[in-house]
C-alpha positions as a Markdown table, in Angstrom:
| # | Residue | x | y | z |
|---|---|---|---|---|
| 1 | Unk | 5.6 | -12.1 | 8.2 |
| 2 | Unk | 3.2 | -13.8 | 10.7 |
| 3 | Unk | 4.8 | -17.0 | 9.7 |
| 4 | Unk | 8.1 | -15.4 | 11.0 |
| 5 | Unk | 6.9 | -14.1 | 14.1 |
| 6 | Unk | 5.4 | -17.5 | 15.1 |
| 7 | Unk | 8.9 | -19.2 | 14.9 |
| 8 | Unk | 10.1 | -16.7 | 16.6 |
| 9 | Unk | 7.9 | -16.9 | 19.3 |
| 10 | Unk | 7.8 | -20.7 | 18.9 |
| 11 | Unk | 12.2 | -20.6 | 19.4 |
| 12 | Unk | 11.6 | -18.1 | 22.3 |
| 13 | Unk | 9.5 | -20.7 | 23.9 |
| 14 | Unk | 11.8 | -23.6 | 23.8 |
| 15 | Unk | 14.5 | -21.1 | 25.2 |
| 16 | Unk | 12.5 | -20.3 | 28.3 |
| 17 | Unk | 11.6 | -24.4 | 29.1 |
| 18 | Unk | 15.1 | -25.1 | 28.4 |
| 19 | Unk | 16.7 | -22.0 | 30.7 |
| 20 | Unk | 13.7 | -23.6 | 33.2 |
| 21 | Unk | 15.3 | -27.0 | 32.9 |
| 22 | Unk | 19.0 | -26.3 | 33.5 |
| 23 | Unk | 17.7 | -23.7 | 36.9 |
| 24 | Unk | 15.9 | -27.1 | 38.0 |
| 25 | Unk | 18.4 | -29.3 | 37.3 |
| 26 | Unk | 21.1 | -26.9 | 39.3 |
| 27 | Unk | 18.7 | -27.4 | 42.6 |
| 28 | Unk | 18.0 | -30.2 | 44.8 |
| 29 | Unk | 14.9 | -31.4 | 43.5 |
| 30 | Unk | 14.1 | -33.3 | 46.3 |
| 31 | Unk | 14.4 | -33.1 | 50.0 |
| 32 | Unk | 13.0 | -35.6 | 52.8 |
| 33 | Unk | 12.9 | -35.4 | 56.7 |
| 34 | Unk | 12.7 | -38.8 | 58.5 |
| 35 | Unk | 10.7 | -38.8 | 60.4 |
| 36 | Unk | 8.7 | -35.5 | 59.6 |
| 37 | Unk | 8.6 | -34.9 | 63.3 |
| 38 | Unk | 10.2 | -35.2 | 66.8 |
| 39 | Unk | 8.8 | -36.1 | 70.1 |
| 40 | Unk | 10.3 | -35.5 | 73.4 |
| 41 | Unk | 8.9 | -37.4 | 76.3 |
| 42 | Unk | 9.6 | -38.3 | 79.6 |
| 43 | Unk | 12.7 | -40.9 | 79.0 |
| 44 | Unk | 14.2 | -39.5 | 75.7 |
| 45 | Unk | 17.6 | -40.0 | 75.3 |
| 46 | Unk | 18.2 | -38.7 | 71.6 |
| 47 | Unk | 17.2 | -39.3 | 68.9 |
| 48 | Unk | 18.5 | -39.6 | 65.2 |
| 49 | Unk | 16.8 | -38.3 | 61.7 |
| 50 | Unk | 17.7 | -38.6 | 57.9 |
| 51 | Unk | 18.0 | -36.0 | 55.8 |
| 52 | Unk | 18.1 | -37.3 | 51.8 |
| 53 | Unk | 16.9 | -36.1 | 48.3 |
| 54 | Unk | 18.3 | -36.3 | 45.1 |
| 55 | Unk | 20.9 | -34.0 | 43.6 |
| 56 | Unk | 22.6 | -33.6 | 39.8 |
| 57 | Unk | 25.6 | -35.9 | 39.6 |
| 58 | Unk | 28.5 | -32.9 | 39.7 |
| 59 | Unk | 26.2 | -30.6 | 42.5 |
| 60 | Unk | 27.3 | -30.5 | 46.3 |
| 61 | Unk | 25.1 | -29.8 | 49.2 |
| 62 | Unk | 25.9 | -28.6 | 53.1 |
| 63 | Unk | 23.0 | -29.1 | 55.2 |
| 64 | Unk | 22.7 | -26.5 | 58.2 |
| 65 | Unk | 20.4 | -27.7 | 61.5 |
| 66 | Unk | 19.7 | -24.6 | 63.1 |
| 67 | Unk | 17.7 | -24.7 | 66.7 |
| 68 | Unk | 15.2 | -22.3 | 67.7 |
| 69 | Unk | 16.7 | -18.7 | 69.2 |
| 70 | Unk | 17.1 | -19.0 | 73.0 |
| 71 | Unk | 18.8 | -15.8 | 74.9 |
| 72 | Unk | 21.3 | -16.5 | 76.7 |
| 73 | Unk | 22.3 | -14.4 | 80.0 |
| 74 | Unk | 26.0 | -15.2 | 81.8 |
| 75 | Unk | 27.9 | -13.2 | 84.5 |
| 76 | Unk | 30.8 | -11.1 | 84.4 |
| 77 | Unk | 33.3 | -11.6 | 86.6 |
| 78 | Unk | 36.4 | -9.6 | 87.4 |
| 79 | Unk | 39.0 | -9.1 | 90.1 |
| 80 | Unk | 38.3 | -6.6 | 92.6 |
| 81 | Unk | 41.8 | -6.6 | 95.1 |
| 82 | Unk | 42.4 | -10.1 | 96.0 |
| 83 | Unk | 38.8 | -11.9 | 95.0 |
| 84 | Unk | 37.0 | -12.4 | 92.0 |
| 85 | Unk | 33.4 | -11.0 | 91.5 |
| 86 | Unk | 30.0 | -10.6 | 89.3 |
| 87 | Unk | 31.2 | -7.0 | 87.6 |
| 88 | Unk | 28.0 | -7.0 | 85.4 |
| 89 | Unk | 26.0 | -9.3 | 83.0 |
| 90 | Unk | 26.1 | -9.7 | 79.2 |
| 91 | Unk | 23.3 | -11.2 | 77.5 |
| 92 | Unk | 23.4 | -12.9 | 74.2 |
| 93 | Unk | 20.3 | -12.3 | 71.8 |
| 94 | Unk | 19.0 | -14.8 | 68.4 |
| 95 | Unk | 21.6 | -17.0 | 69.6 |
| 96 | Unk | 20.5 | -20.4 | 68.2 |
| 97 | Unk | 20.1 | -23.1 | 70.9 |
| 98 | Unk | 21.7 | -25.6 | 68.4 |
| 99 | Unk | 23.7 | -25.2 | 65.1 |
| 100 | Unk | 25.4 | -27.8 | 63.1 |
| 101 | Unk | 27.0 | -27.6 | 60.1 |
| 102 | Unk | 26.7 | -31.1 | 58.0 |
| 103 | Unk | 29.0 | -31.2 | 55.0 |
| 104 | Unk | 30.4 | -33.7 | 52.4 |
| 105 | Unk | 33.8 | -35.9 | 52.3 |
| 106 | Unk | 34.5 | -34.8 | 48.6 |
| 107 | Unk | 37.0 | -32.1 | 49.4 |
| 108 | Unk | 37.8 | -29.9 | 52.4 |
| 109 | Unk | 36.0 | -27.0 | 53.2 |
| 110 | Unk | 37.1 | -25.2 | 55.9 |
| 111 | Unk | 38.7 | -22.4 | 53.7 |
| 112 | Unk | 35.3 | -21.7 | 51.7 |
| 113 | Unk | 33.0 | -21.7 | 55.0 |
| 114 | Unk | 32.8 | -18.0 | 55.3 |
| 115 | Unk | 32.5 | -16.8 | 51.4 |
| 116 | Unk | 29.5 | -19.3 | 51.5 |
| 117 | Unk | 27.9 | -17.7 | 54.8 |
| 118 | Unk | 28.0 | -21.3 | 56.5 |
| 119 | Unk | 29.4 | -22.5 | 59.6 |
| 120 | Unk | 29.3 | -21.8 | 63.4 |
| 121 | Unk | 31.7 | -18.6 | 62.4 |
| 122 | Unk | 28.4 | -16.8 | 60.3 |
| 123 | Unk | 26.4 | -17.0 | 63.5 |
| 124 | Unk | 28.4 | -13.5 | 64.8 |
| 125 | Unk | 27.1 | -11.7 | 62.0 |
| 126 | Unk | 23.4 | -12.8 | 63.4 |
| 127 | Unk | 23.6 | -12.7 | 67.1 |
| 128 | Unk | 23.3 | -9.7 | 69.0 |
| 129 | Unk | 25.6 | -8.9 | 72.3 |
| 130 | Unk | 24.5 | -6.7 | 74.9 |
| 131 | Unk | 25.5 | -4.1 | 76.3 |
| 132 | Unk | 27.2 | -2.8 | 73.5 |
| 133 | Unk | 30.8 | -1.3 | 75.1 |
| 134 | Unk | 31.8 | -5.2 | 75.6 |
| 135 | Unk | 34.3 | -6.8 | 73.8 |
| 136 | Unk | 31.9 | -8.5 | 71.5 |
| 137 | Unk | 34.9 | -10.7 | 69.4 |
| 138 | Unk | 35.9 | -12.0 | 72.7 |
| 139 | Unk | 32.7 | -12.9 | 74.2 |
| 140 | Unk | 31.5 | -14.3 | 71.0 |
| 141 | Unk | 34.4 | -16.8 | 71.1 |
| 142 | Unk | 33.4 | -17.5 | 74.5 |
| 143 | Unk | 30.1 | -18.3 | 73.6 |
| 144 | Unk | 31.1 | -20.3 | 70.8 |
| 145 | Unk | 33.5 | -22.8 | 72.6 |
| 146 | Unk | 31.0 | -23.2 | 75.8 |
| 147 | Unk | 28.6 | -24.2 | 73.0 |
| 148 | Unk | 31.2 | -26.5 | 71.3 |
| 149 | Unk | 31.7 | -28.3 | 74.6 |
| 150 | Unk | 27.9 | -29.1 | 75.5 |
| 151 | Unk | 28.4 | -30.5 | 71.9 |
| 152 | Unk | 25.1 | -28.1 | 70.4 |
| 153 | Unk | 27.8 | -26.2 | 68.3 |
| 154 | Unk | 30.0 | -27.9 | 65.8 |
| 155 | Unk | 30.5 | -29.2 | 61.9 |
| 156 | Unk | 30.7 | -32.3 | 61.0 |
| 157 | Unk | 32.8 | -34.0 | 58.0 |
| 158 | Unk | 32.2 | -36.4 | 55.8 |
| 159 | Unk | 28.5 | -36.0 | 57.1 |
| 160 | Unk | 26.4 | -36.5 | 53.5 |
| 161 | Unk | 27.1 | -39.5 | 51.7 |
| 162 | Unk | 26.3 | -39.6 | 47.9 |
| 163 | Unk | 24.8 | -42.4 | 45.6 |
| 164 | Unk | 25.3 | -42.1 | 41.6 |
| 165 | Unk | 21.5 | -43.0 | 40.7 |
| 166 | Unk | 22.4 | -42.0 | 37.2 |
| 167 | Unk | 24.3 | -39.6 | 34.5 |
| 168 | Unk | 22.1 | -36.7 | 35.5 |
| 169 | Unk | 21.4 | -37.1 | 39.0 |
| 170 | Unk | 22.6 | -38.8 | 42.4 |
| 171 | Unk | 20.9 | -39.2 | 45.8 |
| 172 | Unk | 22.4 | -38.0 | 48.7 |
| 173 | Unk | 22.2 | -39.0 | 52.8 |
| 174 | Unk | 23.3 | -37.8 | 55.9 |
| 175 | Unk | 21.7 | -38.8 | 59.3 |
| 176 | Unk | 21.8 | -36.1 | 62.5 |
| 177 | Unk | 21.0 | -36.7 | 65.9 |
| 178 | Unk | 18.9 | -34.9 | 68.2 |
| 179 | Unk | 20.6 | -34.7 | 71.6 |
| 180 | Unk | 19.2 | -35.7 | 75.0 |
| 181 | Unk | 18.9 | -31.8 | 75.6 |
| 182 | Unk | 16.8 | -30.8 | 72.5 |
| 183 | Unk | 14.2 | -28.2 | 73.7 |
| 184 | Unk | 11.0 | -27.9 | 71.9 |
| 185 | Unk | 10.4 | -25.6 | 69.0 |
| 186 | Unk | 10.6 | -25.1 | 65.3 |
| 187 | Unk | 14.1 | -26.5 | 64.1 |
| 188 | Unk | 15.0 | -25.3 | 60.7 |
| 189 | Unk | 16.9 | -27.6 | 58.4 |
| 190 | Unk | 18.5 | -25.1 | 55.7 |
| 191 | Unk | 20.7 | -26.3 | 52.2 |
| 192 | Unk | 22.6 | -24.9 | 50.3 |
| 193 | Unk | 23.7 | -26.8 | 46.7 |
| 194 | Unk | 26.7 | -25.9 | 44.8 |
| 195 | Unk | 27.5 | -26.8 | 41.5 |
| 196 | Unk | 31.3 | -25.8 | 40.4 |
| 197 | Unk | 31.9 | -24.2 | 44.1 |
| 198 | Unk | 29.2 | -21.6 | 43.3 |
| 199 | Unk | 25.8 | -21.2 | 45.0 |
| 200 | Unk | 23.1 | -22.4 | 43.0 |
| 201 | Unk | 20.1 | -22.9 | 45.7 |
| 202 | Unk | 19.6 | -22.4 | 49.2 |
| 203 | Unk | 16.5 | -23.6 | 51.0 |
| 204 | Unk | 14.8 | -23.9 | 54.6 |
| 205 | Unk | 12.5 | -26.7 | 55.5 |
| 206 | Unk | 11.1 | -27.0 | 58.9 |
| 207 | Unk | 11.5 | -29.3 | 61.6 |
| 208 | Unk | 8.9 | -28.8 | 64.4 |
| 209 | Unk | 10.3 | -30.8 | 68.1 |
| 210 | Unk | 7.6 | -31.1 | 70.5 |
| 211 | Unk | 6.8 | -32.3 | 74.1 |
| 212 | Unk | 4.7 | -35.5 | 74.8 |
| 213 | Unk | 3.4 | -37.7 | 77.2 |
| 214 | Unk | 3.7 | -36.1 | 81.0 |
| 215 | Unk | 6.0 | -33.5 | 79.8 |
| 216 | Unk | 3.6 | -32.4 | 77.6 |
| 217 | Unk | 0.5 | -32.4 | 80.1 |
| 218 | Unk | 2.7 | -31.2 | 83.0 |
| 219 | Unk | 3.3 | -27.7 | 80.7 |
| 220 | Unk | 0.4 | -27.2 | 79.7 |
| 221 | Unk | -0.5 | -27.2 | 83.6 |
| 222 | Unk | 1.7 | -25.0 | 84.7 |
| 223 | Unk | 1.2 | -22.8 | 81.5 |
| 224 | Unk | -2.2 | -22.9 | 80.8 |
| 225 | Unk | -4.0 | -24.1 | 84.3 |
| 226 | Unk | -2.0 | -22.4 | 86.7 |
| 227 | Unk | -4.5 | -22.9 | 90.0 |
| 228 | Unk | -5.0 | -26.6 | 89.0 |
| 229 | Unk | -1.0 | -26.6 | 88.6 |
| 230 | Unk | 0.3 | -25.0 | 91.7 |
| 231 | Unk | -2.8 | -27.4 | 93.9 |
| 232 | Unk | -1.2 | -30.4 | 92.4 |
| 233 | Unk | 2.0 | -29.3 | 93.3 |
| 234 | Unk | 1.4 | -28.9 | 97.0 |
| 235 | Unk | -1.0 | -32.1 | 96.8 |
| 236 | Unk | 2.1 | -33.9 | 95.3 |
| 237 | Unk | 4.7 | -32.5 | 97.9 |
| 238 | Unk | 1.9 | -33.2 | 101.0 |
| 239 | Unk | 2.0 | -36.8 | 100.2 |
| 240 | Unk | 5.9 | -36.6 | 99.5 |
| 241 | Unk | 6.1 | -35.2 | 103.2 |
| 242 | Unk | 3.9 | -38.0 | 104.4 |
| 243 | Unk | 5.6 | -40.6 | 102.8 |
| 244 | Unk | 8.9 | -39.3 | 104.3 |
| 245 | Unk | 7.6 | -38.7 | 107.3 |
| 246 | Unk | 6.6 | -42.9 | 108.1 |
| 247 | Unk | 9.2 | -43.7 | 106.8 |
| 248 | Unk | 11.7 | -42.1 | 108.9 |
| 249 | Unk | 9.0 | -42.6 | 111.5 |
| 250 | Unk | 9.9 | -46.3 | 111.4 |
| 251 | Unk | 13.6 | -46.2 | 111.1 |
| 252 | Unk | 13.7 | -44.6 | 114.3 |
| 253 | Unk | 11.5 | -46.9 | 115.9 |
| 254 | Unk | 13.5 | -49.6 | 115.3 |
């Protein structure tokens, strides 16, 4: 009898590692940022990262780069007789500053966006419109394609490249690039892996973007020091004034 119940605790056992395996194996069981970090000085222009890990040979990933939430406030405007006017503001809350939607070149996706909860079309279900008797559908789509044309907004195809490493697993790559308008913050970089066109995983890893060099001393001035700040300011535009001043000074004189 107790020779029973220790094979059947021994067969429960290798059940468990085994249903532990084939979970694992379904995930991404690796993810790297290069570099781990962003800094934005004084000249920066944009700047690119990778995004790579390893993945089992039949999975698929989409990687989601999702910017800090900024508000974002516009005008109104509607026609009152023969001109056009402010008529009120709507303001636009969680609103990612930046979302882009990397995905694979191994099939098209468009169709399967939505069922997944990917793609710049999810992001109504997340941000909040105010005030609340607008058309929300219409401004949303406003938003959307403002966003699309300052090039924060978008999906791109063919974005993650695969490697076969071998039978069981295969690496993956994509590389996505910062803009010159990045603002600082905590960047999330979310995936989501698929195995048969069914969600096995999703994960967030963070991305932090932060200000150096005279940017970064300048802020913490003006944020932190505000007497020192606002001296230095009219210091700076006394000597700007001065400066001006000859020089005009001298035009003139000749």
């Amino acid at each position: 009898m107790l020779n029973q119940k220790i094979k059947t605790t021994g067969w429960f056992l290798i059940l468990l590692i085994l249903t532990a395996s084939a979970a694992h194996a379904a995930q991404n069981s690796e993810f790297k940022i290069k570099p781990n970090q962003l800094g934005i000085g004084t000249f920066f222009a944009g700047q690119d990262i990778t995004l790579c890990g390893t993945l089992p040979t039949g999975g698929e990933i989409m990687i989601e780069v999702i910017g800090p939430p900024k508000d974002a406030k516009f005008n109104i405007k509607g026609r009152v007789g023969p001109f056009w006017m402010n008529r009120g503001k709507v303001e636009l809350e969680k609103a990612p500053f930046l979302y882009v939607l990397l995905l694979p070149g191994t099939q098209k996706w468009g169709a399967q966006l939505p069922s997944l909860g990917v793609g710049v079309e999810h992001l109504e279900q997340i941000i909040t419109i105010r005030p609340e008797n607008l058309d929300h559908k219409m401004i949303f789509e406003q938003f959307i394609k403002l966003k699309r044309s300052e090039h924060l907004y978008g999906q791109k195809e063919a974005a993650i490249h695969y490697v076969t490493e071998n039978q069981k697993t295969k690496k993956f790559e994509a590389t996505f690039h910062f803009p010159s308008s990045t603002i600082p913050g905590e960047y999330r970089i979310a995936t989501t892996v698929l195995q048969d066109n069914r969600i096995m995983n999703r994960a967030v890893h963070h991305f932090q973007v932060e200000e150096v060099g005279v940017i970064k001393s300048i802020h913490e001035l003006a944020y932190n020091k505000e007497l020192i700040y606002g001296i230095l300011c009219v210091v700076i535009a006394l000597f700007v004034g001065s400066v001006m001043g000859l020089f005009f000074g001298r035009s003139e004189a000749h």
